[in-house]
N, C-alpha and C positions, 0 to 999 in steps of 0.2 A: 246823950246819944239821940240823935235824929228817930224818928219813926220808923219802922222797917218797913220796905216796901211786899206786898203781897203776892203770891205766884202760882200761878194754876196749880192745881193739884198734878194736872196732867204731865207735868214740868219738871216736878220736883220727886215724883216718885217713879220705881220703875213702872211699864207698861205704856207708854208715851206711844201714840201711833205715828215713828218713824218711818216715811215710805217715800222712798224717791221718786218710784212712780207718779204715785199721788200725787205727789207735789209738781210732777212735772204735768201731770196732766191739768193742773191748776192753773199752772201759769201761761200754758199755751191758750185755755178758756175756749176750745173746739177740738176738731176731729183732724187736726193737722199735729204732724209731727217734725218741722222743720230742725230739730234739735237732732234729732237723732239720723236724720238724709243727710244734716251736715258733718257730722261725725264720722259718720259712713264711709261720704264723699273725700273726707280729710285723709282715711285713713286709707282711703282705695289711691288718692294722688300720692301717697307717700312709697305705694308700692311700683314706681312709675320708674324708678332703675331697674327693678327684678325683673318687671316686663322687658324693659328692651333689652336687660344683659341673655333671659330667658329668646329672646326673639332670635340675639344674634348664636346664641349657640345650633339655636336649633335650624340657622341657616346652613351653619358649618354642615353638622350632624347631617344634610338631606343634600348636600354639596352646591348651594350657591355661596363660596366662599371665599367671593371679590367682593363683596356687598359692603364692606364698611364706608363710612366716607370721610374722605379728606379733602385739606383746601389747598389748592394752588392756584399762587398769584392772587388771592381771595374770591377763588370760584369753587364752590364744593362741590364735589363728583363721587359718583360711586368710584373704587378703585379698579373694577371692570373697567369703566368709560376711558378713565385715565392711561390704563394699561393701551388700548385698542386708540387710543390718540398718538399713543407715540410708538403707534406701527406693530404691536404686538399683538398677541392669541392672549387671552387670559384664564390659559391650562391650569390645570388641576388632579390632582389624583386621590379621591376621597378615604382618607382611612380612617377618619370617625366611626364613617358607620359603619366601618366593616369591626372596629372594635364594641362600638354599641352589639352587634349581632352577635358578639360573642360571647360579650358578659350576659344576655337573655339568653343564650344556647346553655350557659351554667344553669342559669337561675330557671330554666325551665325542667332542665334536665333534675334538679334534686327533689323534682316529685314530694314536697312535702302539703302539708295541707292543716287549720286547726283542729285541737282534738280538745275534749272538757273533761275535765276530772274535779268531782266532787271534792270539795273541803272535806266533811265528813267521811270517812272509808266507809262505814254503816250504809252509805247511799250510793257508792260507787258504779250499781249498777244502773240508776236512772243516769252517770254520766256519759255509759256507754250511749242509751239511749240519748242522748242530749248533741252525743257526737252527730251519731246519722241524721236527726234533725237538722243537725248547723250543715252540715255537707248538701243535706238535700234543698234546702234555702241557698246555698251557694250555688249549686247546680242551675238550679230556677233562673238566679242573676247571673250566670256563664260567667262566673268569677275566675273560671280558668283565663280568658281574654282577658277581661276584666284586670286582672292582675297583670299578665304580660306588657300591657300598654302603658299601667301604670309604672310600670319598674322602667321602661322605655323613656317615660318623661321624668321619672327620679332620676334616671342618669342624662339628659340634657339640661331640666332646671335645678334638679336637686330639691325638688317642693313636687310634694304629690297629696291630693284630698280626694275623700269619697263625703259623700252624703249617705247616714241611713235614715230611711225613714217610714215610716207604713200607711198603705192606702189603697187605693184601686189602679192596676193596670193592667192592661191586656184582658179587662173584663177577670181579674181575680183580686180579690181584696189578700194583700200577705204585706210581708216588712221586704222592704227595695234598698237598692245599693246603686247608689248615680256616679256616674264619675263628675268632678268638679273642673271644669277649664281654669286653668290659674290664673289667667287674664279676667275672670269674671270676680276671682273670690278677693277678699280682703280682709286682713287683720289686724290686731295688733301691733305698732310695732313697736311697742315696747317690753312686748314678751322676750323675756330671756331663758326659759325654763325648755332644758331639749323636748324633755315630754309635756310640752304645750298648758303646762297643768296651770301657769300663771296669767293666760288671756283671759283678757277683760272685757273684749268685742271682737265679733270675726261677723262675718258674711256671705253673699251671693247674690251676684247679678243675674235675673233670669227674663229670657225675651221668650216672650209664648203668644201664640195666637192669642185673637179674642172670643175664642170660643172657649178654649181652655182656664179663660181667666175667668169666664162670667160659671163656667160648670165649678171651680173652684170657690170664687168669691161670690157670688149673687146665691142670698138663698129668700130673695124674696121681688118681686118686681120693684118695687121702689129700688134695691141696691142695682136690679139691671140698667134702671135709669141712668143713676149716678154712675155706674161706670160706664154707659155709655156718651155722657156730657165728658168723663174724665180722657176716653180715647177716642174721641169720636173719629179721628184720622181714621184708624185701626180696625173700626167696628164696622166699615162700608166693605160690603163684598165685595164688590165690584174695584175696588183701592188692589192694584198688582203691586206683588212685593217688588223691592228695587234692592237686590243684596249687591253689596261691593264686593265679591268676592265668587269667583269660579271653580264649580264641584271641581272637590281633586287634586286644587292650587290651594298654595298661599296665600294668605290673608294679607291685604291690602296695610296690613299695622293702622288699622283707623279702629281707635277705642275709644269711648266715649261713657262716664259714668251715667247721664241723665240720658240722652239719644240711640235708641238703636242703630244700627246700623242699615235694618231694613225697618224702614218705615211702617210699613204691614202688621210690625208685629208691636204687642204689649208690654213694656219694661216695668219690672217688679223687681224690687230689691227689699233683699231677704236681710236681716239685723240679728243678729243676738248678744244681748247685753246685758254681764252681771251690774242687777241693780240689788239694792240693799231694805230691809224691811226692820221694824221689831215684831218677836213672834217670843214665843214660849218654848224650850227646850223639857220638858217633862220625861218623867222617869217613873213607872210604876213601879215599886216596888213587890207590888204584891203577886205582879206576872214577871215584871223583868223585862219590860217592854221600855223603848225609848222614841219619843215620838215628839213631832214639831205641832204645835196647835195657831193657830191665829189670837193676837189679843183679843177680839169679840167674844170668842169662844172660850176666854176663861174661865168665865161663870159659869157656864153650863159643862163644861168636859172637865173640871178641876174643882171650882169650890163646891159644887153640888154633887159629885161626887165623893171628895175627902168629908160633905157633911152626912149624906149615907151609911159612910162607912164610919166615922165617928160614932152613930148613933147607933148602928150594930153592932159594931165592937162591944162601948157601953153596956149595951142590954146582956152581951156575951159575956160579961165580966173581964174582959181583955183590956190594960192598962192605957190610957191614952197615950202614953210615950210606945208603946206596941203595936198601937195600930197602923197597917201598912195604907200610908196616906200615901196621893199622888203626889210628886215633890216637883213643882214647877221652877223655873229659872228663866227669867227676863235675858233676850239676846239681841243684837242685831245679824238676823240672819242673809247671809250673800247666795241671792239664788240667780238663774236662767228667765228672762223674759225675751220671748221673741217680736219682733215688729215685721209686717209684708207694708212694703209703701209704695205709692204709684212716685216717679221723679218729680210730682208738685206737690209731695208731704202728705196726700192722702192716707190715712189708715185704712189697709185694705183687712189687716184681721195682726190683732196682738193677742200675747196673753204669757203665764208662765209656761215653763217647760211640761207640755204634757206629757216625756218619757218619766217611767220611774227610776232610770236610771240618773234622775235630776242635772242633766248635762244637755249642750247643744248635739244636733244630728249630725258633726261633721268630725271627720277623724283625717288628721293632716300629718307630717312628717317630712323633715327640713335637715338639712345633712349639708356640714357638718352640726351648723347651729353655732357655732364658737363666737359665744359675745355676739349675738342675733344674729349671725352673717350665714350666708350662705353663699356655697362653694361646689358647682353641678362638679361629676365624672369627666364632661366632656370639654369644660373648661380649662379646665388643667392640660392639654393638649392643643391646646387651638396653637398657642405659639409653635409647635413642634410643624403643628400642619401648614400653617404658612411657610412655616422656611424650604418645608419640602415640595409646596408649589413654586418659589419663587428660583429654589434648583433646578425644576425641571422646565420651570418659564427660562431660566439662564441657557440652559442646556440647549432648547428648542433654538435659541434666536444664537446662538453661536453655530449653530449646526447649519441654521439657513444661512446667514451672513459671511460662513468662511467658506477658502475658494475651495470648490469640486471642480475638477473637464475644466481649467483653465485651459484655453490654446494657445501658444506661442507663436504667429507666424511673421516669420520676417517680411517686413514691405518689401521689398526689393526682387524679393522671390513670387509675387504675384502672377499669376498667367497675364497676360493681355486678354483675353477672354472669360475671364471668369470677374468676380466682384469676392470682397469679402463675404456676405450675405453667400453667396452661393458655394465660396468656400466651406462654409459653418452648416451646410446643409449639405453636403456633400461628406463633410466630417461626422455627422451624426449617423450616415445610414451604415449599415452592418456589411453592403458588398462596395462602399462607396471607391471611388479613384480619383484621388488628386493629380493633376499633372502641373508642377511647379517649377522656374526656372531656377538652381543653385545661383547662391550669390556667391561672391569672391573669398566671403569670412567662409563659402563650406556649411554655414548652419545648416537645418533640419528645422521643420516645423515641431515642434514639442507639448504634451498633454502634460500642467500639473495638477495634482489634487495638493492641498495643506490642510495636514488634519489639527486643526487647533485644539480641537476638543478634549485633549491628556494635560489639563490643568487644574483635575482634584476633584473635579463635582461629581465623579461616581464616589467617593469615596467621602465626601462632607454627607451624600445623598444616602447611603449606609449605616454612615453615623447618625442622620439624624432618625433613619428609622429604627434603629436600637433604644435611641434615647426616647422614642416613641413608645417602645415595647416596654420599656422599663420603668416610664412615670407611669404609665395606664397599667401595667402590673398584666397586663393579657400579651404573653408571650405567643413563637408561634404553635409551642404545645397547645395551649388553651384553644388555640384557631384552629386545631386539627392537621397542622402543618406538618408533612413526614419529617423523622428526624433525617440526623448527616448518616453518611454509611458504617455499618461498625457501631450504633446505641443499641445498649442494650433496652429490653422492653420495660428492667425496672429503674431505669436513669431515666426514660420517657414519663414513664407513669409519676418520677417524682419530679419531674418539672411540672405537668400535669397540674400534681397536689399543691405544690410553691405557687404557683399562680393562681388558683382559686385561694391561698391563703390570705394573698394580697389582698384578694377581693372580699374577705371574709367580711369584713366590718360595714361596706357597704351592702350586702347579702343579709347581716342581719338586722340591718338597723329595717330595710325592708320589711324584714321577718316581724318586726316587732310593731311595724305599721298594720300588717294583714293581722295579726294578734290583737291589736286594740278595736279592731273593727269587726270582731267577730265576737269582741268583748260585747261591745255592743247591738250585733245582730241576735247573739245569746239574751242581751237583758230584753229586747222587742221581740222577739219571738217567746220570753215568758211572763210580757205584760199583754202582748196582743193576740196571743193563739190563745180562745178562751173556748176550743172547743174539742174534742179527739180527732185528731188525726195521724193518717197512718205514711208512714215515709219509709222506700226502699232506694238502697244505693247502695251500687257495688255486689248485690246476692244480699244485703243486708237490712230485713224489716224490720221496722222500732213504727211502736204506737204511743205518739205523745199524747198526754193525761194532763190536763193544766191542775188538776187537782194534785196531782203527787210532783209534779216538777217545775209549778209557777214561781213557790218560794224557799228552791234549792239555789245556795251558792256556789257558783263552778268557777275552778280555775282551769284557764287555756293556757296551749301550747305547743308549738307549731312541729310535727313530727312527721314520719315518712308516710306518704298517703297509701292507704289502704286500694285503693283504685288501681293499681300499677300490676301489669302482668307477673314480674318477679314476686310479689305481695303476693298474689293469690295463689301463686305454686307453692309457693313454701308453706303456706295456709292448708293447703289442698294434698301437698304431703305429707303433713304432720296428721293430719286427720285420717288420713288412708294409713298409718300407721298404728296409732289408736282403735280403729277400726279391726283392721288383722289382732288385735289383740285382745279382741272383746268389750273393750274398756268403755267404748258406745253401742247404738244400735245401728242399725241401717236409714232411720227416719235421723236420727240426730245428723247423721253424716250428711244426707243430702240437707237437712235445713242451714247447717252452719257452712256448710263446701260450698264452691263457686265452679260448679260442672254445669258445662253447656244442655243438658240434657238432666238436670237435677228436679227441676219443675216440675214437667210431664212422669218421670219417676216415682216424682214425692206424691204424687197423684194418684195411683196406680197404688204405690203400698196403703196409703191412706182408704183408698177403695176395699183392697182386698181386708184389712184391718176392720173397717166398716161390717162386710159381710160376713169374717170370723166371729164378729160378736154377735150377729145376729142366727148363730147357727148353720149359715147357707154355706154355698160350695162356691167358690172365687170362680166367676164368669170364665177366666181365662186356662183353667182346666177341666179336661172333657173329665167325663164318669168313667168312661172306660177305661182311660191312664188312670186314674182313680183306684178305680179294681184291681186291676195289673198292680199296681204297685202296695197294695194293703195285704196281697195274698203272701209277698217274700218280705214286710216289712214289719218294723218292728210298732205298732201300734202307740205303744207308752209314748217310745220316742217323738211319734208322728204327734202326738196330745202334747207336751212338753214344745215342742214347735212351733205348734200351736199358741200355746202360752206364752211364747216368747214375743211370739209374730203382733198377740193382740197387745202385748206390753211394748210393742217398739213404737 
């Protein structure tokens, strides 16, 4: 046998410091990251159908819905253009968006909202607290808008993202909720997993001043330099924006990965990419803890530790095989590294995932998803809507083209003093008088109409709005359309419920988008609120404690919002019942009730409370009612009252 060849140690045993990073940072040998702009860039061009199939819906949806184009003769035209060359209007009757309004009149109307509930039942009341928190961070982001808009573009492209993230705006440092433009984001697209759990890279195009980039990225003068060599277009004040596009309108469709659109501004693209590491999976066993360490750190958080405790055990007389050593396990662990890049590969700022929730800030949702695909609301109708503009384009150009007020007059019968022209003006006025000579046939000058128009198209035009009503599932109950004469109010109300049934699935798949993102505003609100704070919403104050609720697990889920005028009557009845019954006080009622005047109230008893304990007489009755009424009353009683008053 030959010699065996020899091999690092580092090679051959576990603890190797596997790291993609590293290694990519090695071979690039600077501050450029062209590997990863290019990846980016691949996966943003690969998104470059969903854009336009996204574009064309949502021209339907807002009613430019000639815009496609086609060729003839090998001249390509929008099909407006084509329509309006061979003499026509190119009519329309938009019912997209009157079915888009509809499905948001559902989905606004069910008033729901997320709610947390403690894993543990033992903690269930820090979940209540946990809710008004998340509600009152939702309020802050007007996630009521927020939400409408997004479920607006879920049903045009069927693809809707937020960003959460935490920082400074509006001059408050708290955790934010961005909405994402679809046309900026890109991902994956070899995810196939509906709940997105299998991407591997996703992103965000962001175009920001240069004043915003150098407050974000410059934290020293040397970096204001470099970014200003990097945009120096960008960085001249005096440089006017040049936007392709007018507040209000339509976006010109000019997208561009590397180039803004307006010059002015600063293009930064956002990356996150599971990369891969070796680390240590450890297991205390003596707490029960399980935690990830860095290989450097083995020696110091593991063998110097297990030899610690070795050596107190021993003296403890506790068996070596007894002693609870820390038990490490070599991994390759797949985590979150984020990259900011200027479009020429610059590193504006990388690092890992600083959430603890160890995932990217962006929470997305794709409908249906079947086999990567996607498939908007409003797609599924485009065909319906064309046929029923080109019935009533039909309609239009038969109605002009066939005869009305034909005249019949015989030549022969002509005055000698008149002309045709004068005839046909004399024919149109309301007290006119022809004077004509009879000819020998006896005719009469004769008016026909030919109504050609009884050849189907009201009734193709019927059926195709049925067939409209029935793929989009929003009937005219849903629309609030009165029923026929003779329904009753519960055949109404169950058309009603059938049609939001249809709709259930895209309702909740929604539901399950605002649920995961609230997942997430829960975990940054108890990594980043590290300090008391007090939150009221709805009549409902909660004082979050980062100490008693930083490292509580909660489960969400999405239920009837507490905010809603029916909510708080029912609330407010059940308590005024309680109340007549003793079963509270008069302070519990106003703290937990939502009465307009419960405030200034709960004031007022809280005062009078104040001054019982201190022996004094409540400000707000005189001595003399005082007098008067201790001479017929029953004193015990009045003490007992007393008692109660200072205990409510």
């Amino acid at each position: 046998m030959g010699k065996k060849r020899l091999h690092r140690v580092s090679r051959v045993l576990p603890g190797g410091k596997y790291d993609t990073v590293a290694e990519q940072k090695a071979r690039r040998g600077g501050r450029k990251a062209f590997d990863v702009l290019m990846e980016a860039q691949h996966y943003w061009m690969q998104m470059d159908r969903f854009r336009r199939d996204r574009e064309r819906n949502k021209k339907y949806t807002y009613g430019k819905q000639w815009e496609d184009v086609v060729c003839v003769d090998g001249n390509r035209m929008k099909e407006s253009e084509l329509i309006r060359r061979q003499g026509n209007l190119p009519l329309k009757n938009n019912l997209i968006r009157r079915m888009v309004r509809s499905v948001l009149g559902v989905y606004q109307s069910q008033s729901k909202e997320p709610t947390c509930t403690a894993r543990d039942r033992d903690e269930q009341k820090y979940g209540e607290t946990m809710s008004t928190v998340l509600q009152y961070n939702m309020q802050r982001n007007r996630m009521g808008k927020m939400n409408a808009r997004s479920m607006e573009e879920f049903l045009i492209s069927g693809f809707v993202v937020h960003r959460k993230w935490h920082g400074w705006r509006k001059d408050m440092l708290d955790c934010w909720t961005d909405y994402v433009q679809p046309n900026n984001f890109f991902i994956d697209p070899n995810m196939r997993d509906f709940r997105g759990w299998d991407v591997s890279c996703l992103g965000e195009i962001h175009d920001i001043s240069y004043g915003e980039l150098i407050s974000k990225y410059a934290h020293s003068p040397e970096d204001e330099r470099r970014l200003r060599e990097i945009y120096g277009f960008a960085s001249k004040r005096d440089v006017v924006g040049m936007a392709y596009e007018q507040f209000g309108y339509p976006l010109n469709d000019r997208y561009d990965f590397l180039v803004p659109a307006d010059r002015s501004l600063c293009r930064v693209i956002e990356v996150w990419r599971k990369e891969s590491k070796a680390r240590y999976r450890c297991h205390d066993v003596n707490s029960g803890e399980i935690f990830k360490i860095e290989i450097e750190d083995y020696q110091e958080e593991v063998a110097k530790v297990n030899e610690e405790r070795r050596r107190e055990g021993l003296a403890l007389g506790i068996p070596e095989e007894e002693i609870p050593y820390i038990k490490a396990e070599w991994f390759i662990d797949s985590y979150w590294y984020y990259y900011f890049l200027t479009p020429f590969g610059d590193i504006l700022d990388e690092g890992e995932t600083p959430y603890e929730h160890k995932e990217h800030p962006y929470v997305f949702a794709a409908y249906p998803f079947i086999d990567g695909e996607i498939h908007s609301f409003v797609a599924d109708v485009i065909d319906q809507q064309r046929y029923v503009n080109r019935l009533i384009m039909l309609y239009d150009f038969i109605l002009k083209t066939s005869a009305k007020g034909v005249l019949l007059f015989p030549e022969d019968a002509l005055p000698d003093n008149m002309s045709m022209d004068d005839i046909a003006e004399e024919w149109s006025r309301a007290d006119g008088i022809i004077v004509f000579k009879p000819n020998k046939t006896g005719m009469l000058p004769k008016q026909i109409a030919n109504n050609c128009t009884q050849i189907g198209i009201p009734e193709l035009l019927n059926m195709q709005l049925k067939l409209f009503e029935d793929i989009s599932g929003v009937n005219g109950a849903i629309q609030g359309k009165p029923g026929f004469s003779g329904m009753s109010a519960s055949l109404y109300s169950q058309q009603t419920q059938n049609a939001t049934t249809s709709l259930l699935d895209l309702l909740e798949t929604f539901s399950d988008f605002v649920k995961e993102g609230a997942y997430k505003d829960v975990k940054n609100i108890q990594q980043f609120y590290d300090d008391i704070r007090t939150c009221n919403i709805a009549g409902k104050e909660a004082v979050y404690d980062p100490e008693k609720l930083s490292d509580i697990e909660f489960d969400l889920s999405i239920t009837e919002s507490t905010a809603t005028p029916s909510y708080r009557a029912l609330a407010n009845e059940f308590l005024m019942k309680i109340f007549e019954m003793g079963q509270i006080t008069l302070r519990q009622l106003l703290e937990n009730g939502d009465f307009p005047f419960a405030d200034s109230l709960l004031q007022s008893v809280k005062s009078q409370q104040e001054q019982l304990e201190r022996g004094e007489m409540p400000e707000n009755i005189s001595p003399e009612l005082m007098r008067q009424a201790q001479q017929g009353a029953d004193m015990d009683a009045v003490a007992r009252a007393q008692g109660m008053m200072a205990r409510a």
